[in-house]
C-alpha positions in Angstrom: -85.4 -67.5 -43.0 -82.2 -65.8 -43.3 -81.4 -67.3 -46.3 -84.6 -65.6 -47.9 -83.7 -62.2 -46.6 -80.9 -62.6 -48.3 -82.4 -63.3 -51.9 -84.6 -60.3 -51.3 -81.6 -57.9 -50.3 -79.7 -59.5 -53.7 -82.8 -58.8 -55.7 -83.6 -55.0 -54.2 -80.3 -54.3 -55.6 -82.0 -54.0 -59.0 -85.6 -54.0 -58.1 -86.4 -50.8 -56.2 -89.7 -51.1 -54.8 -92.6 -53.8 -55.9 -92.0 -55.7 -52.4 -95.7 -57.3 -53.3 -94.2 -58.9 -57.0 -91.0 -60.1 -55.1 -92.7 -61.7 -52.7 -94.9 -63.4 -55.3 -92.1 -65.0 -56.9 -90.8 -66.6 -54.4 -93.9 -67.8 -53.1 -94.5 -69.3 -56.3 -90.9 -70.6 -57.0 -91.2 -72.4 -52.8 -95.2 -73.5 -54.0 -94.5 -74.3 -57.5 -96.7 -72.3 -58.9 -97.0 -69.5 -61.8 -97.2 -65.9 -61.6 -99.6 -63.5 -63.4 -98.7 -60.2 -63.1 -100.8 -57.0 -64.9 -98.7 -53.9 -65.3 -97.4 -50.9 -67.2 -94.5 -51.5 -69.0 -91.7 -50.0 -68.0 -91.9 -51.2 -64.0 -89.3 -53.9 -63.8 -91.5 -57.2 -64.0 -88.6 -58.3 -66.7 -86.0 -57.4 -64.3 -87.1 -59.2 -61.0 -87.6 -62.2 -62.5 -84.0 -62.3 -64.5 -82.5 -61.1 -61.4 -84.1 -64.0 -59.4 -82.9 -66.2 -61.7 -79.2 -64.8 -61.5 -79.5 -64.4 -57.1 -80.5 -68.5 -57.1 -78.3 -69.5 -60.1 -81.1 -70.5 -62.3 -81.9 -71.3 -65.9 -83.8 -67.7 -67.6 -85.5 -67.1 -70.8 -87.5 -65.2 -71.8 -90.5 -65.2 -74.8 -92.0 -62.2 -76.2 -95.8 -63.4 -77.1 -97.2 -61.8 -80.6 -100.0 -62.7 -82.7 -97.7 -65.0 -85.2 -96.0 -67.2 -82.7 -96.6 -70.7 -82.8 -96.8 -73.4 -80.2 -93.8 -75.1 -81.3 -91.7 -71.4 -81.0 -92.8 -72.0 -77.1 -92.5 -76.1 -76.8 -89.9 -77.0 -79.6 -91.2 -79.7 -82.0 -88.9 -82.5 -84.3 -86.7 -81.9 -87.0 -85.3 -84.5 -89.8 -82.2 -84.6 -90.5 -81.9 -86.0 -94.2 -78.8 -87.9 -93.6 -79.5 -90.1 -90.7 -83.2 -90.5 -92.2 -84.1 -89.7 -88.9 -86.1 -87.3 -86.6 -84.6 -85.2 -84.1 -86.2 -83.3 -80.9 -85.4 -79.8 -80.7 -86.4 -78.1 -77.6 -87.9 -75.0 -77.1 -87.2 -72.2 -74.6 -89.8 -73.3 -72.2 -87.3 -75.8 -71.4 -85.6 -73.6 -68.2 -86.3 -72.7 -64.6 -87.8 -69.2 -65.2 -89.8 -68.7 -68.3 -91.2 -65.4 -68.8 -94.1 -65.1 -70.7 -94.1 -61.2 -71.5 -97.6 -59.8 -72.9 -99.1 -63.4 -73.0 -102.1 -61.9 -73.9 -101.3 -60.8 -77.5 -100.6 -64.5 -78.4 -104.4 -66.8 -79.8 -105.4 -69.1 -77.6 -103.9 -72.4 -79.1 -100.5 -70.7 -78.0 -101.4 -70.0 -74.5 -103.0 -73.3 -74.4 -99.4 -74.9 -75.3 -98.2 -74.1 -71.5 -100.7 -75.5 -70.2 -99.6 -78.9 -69.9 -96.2 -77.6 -68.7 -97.7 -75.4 -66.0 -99.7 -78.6 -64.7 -97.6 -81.4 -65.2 -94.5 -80.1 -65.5 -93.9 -82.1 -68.7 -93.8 -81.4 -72.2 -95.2 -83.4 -75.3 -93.1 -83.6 -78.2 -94.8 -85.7 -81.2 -94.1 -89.3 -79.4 -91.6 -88.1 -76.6 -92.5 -86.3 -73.3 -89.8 -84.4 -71.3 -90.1 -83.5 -67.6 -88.8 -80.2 -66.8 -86.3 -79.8 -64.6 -87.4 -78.7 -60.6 -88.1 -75.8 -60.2 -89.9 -74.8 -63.1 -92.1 -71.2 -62.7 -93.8 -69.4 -65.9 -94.0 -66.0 -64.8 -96.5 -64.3 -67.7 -96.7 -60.4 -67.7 -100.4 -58.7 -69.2 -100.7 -54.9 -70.7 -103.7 -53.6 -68.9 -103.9 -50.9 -71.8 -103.4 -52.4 -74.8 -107.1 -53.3 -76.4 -106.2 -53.9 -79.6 -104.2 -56.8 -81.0 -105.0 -58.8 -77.8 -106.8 -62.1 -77.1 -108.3 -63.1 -73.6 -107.0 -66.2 -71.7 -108.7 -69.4 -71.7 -110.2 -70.0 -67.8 -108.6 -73.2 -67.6 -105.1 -71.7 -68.0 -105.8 -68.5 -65.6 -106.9 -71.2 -63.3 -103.6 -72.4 -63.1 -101.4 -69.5 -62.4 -101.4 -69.5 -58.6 -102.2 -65.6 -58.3 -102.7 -62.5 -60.1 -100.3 -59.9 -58.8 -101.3 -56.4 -59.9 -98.0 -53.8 -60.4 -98.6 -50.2 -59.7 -96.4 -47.3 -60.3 -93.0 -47.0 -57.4 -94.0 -44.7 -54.8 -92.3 -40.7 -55.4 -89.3 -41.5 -53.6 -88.8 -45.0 -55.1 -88.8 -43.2 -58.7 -86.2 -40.8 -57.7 -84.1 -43.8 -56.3 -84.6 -45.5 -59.5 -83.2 -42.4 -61.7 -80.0 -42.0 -59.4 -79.5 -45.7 -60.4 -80.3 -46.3 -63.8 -78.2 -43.0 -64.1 -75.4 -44.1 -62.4 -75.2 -47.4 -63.9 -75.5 -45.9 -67.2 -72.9 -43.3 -66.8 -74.3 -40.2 -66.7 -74.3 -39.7 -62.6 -70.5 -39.5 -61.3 -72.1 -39.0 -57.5 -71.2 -40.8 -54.7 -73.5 -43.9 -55.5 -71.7 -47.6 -55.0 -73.4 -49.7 -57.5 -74.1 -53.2 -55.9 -74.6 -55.8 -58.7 -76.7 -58.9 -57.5 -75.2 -61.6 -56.4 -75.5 -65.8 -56.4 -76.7 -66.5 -52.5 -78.3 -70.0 -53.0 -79.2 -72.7 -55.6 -81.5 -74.7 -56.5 -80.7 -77.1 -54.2 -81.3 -75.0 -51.9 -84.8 -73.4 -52.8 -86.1 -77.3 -52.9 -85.1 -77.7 -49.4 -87.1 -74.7 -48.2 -90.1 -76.0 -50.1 -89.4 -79.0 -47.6 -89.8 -76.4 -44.5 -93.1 -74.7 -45.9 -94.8 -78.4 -45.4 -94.0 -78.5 -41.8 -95.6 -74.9 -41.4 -98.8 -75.9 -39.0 -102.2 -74.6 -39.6 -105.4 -75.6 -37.3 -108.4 -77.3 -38.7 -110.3 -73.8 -37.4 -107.9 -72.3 -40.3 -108.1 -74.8 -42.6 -112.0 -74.2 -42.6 -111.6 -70.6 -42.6 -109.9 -70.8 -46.2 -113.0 -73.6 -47.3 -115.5 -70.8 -46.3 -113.8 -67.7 -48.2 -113.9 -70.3 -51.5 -117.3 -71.4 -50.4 -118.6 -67.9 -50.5 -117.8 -67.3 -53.9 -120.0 -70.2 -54.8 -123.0 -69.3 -52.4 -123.0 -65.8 -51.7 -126.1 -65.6 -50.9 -125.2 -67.5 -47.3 -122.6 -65.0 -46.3 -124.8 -61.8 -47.1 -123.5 -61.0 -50.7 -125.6 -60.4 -53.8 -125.7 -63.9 -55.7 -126.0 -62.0 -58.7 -122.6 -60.6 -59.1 -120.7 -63.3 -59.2 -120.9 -65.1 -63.0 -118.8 -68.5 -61.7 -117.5 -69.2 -58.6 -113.7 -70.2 -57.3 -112.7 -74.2 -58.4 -111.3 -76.1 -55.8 -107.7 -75.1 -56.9 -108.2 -72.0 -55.4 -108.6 -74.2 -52.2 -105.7 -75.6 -52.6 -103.8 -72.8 -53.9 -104.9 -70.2 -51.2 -104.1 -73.2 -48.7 -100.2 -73.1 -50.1 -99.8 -69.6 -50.5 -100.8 -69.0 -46.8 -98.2 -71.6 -45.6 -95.7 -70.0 -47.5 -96.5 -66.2 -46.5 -96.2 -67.7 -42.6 -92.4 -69.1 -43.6 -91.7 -65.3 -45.3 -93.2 -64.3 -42.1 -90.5 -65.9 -39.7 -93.6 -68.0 -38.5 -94.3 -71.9 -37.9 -97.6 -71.6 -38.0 -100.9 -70.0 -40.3 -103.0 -67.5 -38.7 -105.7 -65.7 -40.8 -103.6 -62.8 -41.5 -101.0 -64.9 -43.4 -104.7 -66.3 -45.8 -106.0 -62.4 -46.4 -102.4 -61.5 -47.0 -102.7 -62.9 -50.6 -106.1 -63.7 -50.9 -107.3 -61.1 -54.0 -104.1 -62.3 -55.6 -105.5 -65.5 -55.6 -108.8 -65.2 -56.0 -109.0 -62.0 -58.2 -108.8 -63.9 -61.8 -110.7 -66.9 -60.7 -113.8 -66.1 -61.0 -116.1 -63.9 -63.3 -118.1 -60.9 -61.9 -121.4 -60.4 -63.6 -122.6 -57.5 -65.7 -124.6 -56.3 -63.1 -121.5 -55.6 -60.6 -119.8 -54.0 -63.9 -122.5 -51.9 -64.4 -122.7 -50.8 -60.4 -119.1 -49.8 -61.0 -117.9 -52.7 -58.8 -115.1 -54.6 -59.5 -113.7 -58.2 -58.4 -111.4 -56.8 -55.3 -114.8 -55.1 -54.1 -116.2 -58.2 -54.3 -113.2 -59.9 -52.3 -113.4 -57.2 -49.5 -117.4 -58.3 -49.1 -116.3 -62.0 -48.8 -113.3 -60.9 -46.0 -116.1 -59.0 -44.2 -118.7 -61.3 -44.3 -116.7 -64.7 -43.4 -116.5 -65.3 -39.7 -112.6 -65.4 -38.9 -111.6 -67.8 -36.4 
């Protein structure tokens, strides 16, 4: 536990605020799993995931989506070389540790398709030759909630696999005027009395796989266990918790299970803790859930959106 405190103090060195998208990452770096995150530009989801990278000594890159990239700009692809009559494998950037995906969403779909194999298996395809990625391997992929124009939904079967949705607001008042004493100081235009304290390496990657060893060992009770079915359950039958069947289009696949059944083990190690209690499962739980499953015109039109939804299914689900 000490040893995560000390990423997060590294990486608040250059992230002020966003406590909810730091936690994310490193819950999805000890689960390996992806991170979605919606938010403004502007509100450092480029620089908390490079900084992670720099505080664990890990591989970064970092690919802006646009409507003319190609799947072979994300995965690499072969190249013949005329004078050995040969073809070569070039790889492409997803080949790192951290890959961030910034505005995925402006990409078609047979681009965001070409993670998908990487984000499951953990292995890229390459004409004849597959590669495994090297451990640990998390895509965190950034959307524009405000951009309508120029951008192309995400095929379900890739939102299914990013292990949550992490939604970025604005920093609180005092964060911003934090934030402008150290952008200005950094840049040179503040001569106060601000130290500037550049993040530093704490741990490698070593390291981070040996804590994903310690989140297995986190206990959780069958009671708990059957607490997380129930909230995935609901989504499928609302009806038998006391919610209106007819605003929910598709329910949660059994990867949200499994997904909400990792993250919950992981927010009890953040937590100092050994074991899962159902605070550590609603902790996360829209983050998991929230772009999982399809709300129905109906609730659209009745103003109610897919975290209202979510606070209907915590309400309604008897908590051990």
């Amino acid at each position: 536990m000490e040893l995560i405190n000390q990423i997060k103090k590294e990486i608040k060195k250059a992230v002020i605020g966003q406590e909810k998208m730091i936690d994310a990452l490193l819950i999805g770096l000890l689960t390996e799993g992806h991170i979605l995150i919606e938010g403004i530009p502007g509100v450092a989801k480029t620089t908390a995931v490079k900084t992670l990278g720099k505080v664990l000594d890990l591989d970064f890159k970092r690919i802006q989506f646009t409507p003319d990239l190609i799947p072979s700009d994300i995965l690499g692809g072969e190249i013949y070389i005329i004078e050995k009559d040969q073809f070569r494998v070039k790889k492409g950037p997803i080949f790192t540790n951290l890959l961030l995906a910034d505005e995925i969403n402006r990409a078609p779909a047979k681009v965001q398709s070409a993670l998908l194999e990487a984000m499951q298996e953990k292995q890229i395809t390459i004409g004849e030759h597959t590669f495994f990625l090297d451990k640990p391997f998390l895509v965190m992929a950034t959307l524009n909630p405000i951009e309508e124009e120029g951008v192309y939904n995400l095929p379900e079967a890739q939102l299914d696999r990013f292990l949550m949705k992490v939604v970025v607001d604005y920093p609180s008042q005092e964060e911003e005027y934090k934030i402008l004493k150290l952008v200005a100081k950094r840049e040179g235009f503040e001569n106060g009395n601000i130290t500037l304290q550049e993040p530093e390496k704490v741990a490698d990657k070593e390291e981070i796989l040996s804590l994903k060893e310690k989140i297995k060992n986190i206990h959780i009770d069958k009671e708990v266990e059957e607490y997380i079915v129930n909230l995935v359950i609901a989504t499928r039958t609302p009806d038998k918790f006391g919610i209106k069947p007819e605003y929910i289009r598709l329910g949660l696949s059994p990867r949200a299970t499994i997904n909400l059944y990792k993250v919950s083990k992981a927010v009890a190690f953040l937590r100092g803790k050994d074991y899962v209690s159902p605070s550590d499962i609603l902790a996360y739980i829209k983050e998991v859930f929230r772009h999982r499953f399809l709300i129905s015109f109906k609730a659209e039109a009745e103003g109610i959106t897919t975290d209202d939804i979510i606070d209907m299914i915590i309400e309604n689900v008897p908590m051990p």
